[in-house]
N, C-alpha and C positions, 0 to 999 in steps of 0.2 A: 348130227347137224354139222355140216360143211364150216369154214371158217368166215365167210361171205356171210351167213346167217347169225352165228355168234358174233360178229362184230356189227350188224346191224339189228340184232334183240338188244345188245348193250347199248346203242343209240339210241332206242326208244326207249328204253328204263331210264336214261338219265334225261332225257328230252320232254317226254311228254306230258308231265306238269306244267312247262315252261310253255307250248305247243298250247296248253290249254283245249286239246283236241277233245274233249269230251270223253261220251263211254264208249271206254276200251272195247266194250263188248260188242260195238256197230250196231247196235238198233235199226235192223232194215223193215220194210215195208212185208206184211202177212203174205201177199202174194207176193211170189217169187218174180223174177225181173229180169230180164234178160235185157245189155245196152249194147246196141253196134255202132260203132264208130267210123263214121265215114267224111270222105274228101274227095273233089274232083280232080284232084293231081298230088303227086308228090311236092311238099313244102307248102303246104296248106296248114301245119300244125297239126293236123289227125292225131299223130303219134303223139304228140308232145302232151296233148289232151287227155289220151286215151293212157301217158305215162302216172298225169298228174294226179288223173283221176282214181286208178289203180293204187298210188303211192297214197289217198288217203284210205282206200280200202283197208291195205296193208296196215296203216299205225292204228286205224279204228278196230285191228283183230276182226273184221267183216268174215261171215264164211262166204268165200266167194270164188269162183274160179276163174281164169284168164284165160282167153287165148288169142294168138299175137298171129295174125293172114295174109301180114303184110312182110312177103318172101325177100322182097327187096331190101326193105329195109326193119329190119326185123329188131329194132329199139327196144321196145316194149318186153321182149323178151330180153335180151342183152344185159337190160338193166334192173329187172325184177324176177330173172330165173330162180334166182336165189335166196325169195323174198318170201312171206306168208304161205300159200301153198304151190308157188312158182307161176310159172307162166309156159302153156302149151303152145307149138308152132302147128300151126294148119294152114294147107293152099287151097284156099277154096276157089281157087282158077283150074284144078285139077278135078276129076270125076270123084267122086265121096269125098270131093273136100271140106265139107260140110257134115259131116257123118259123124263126128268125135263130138260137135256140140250139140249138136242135137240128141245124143246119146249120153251124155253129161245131164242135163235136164229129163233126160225119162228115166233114168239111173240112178241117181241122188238127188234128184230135186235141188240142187245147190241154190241156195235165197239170191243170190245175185252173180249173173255170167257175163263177163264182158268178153266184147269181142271188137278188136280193131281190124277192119278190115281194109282190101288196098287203096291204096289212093291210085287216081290212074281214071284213063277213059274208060266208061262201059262202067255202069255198075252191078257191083256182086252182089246183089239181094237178088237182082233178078237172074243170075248163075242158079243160088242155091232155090232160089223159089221153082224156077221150069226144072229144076232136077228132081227136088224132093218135094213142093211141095211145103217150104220150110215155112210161111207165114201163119200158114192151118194147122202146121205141126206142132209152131210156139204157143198158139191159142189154146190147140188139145191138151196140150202138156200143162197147161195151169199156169202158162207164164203170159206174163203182162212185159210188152216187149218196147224200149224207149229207141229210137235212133236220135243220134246226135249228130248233127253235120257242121263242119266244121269250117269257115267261109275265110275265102280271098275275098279282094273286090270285084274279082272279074264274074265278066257275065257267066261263063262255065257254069261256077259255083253254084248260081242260080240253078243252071238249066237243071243239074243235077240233083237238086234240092227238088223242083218241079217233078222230077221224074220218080225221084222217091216217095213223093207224096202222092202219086197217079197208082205208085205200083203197092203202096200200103192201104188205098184207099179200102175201106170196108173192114179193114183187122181190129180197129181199137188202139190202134198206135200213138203213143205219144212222142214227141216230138220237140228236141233241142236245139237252137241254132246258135255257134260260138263263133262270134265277132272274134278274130285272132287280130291282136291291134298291132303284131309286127307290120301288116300292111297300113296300117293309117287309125288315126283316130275313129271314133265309133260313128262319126256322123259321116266320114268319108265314104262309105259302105255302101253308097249311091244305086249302082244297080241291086241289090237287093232293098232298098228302102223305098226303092220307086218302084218294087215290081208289085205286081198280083201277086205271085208267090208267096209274099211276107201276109199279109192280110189274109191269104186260104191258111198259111201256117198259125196267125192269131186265131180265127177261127176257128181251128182244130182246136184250142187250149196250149198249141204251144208256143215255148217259153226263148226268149233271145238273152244271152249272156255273153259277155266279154273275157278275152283271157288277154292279160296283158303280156308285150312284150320282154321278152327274157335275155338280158343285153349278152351281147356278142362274148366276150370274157366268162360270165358267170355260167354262160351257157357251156361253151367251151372246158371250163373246172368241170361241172356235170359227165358231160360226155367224154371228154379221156380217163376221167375214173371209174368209168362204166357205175357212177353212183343212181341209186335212189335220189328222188328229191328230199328227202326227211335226214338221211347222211347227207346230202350234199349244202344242208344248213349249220354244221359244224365242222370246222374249218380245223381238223389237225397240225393242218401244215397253216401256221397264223400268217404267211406269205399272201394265203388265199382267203383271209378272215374279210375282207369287204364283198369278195366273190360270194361267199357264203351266206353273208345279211343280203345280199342283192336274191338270191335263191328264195332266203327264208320270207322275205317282203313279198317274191314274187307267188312264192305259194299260200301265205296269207291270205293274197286277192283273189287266188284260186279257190280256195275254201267257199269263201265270201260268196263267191259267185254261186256256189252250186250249191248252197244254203238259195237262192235265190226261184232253185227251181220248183219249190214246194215239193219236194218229194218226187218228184219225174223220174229220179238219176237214181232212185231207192235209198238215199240217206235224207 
């Protein structure tokens, strides 16, 4: 065990009473689950998402596996390499790049696979889907598959939203959509509140959630420490101890939120 992992198992032994995170042992849903994480461009929060999301994998001991698509900017990996059962890099803009997780679920059946995939024009469902096939393939395999999109205000976001719902149509898909309130409050969200899109998305069963804002500073402590968010709520250096409640309030409302999806997200 690396020293990045013994100082993050000591985090959670002294923490997670306090954390109140429930059972250790993740309790996920009987079918297995595969989540993709998606956004119409970089600084949409995808990753931030797809960080927070995984960080509570990690303290609930989930069996789950990761893998981080997003070449560019490859956070998700950076920050939880080193965590639960790590975090794998795959380009799925390249020819079998999709081949490592689809091979994960017919291999081990792992109860929950997440996957953050790029932000960026052009979406990559329908990369891996005309290549392999991959929406028939997650059906075959026994997995019940959630995507989460992750919204700006802008119209994009929509389109892209629109396009994933067109290109999922007929699978069983469930379906997340996260208001990121660095752009504005939850009612400013106008183009998606006013479209058809949102109303075929209720229709479908699914679910709209909010992640709050994660202020500039606190963010910043995070990301030069290359921390977890669950270390990045105890403040070694007490220099950094408001940064730190600022983290531990911001992932409380994370939590909350995804308690909200009734089970969509597999917890």
């Amino acid at each position: 065990m690396s020293e990045e992992q013994v100082s993050h198992k000591q985090v959670l032994d002294e923490q997670v009473s306090d954390e109140q995170i429930g059972d250790r042992q993740g309790q996920v849903d009987q079918q297995p689950r595969l989540i993709c994480v998606l956004g119409d461009k970089g600084g949409t929060g995808k990753t931030t998402f797809a960080r927070g999301f995984n960080d509570l994998l990690v303290t609930k001991q989930v069996n789950s596996a990761a893998f981080d698509g997003d070449r560019k900017n490859a956070q998700l990996h950076r920050h939880y390499k080193n965590t639960g059962s790590g975090v794998r890099r795959v380009d799925v803009t390249q020819r079998d790049g999709g081949d490592e997780i689809i091979n994960e679920m017919a291999a081990f059946k792992t109860p929950l696979v997440l996957v953050d995939l790029p932000g960026g024009p052009g979406n990559f469902l329908t990369m891996l889907e005309e290549e392999i096939g991959f929406l028939s393939a997650v059906t075959e395999l026994g997995y019940q598959m959630t995507v989460v999109s992750v919204l700006s205000r802008t119209k994009d976001a929509v389109n892209q939203l629109k396009e994933t719902l067109d290109l999922t149509e007929g699978y069983g898909v469930n379906y997340v959509v996260v208001k990121n309130l660095f752009y504005g409050a939850a009612n400013k969200f106008r183009s998606f509140d006013k479209s058809k899109t949102k109303q075929r998305l209720l229709d479908k069963g699914g679910v709209i959630i909010e992640m709050r804002e994660l202020y500039e500073d606190a963010y910043d402590y995070v990301d030069e420490g290359d921390l977890t968010f669950f270390e990045a709520t105890v403040a070694k250096d007490k220099s950094h101890y408001a940064n730190a409640r600022k983290v531990k309030q911001w992932r409380n409302h994370f939590e909350q939120q995804i308690t909200l999806t009734n089970g969509l997200l597999g917890l």
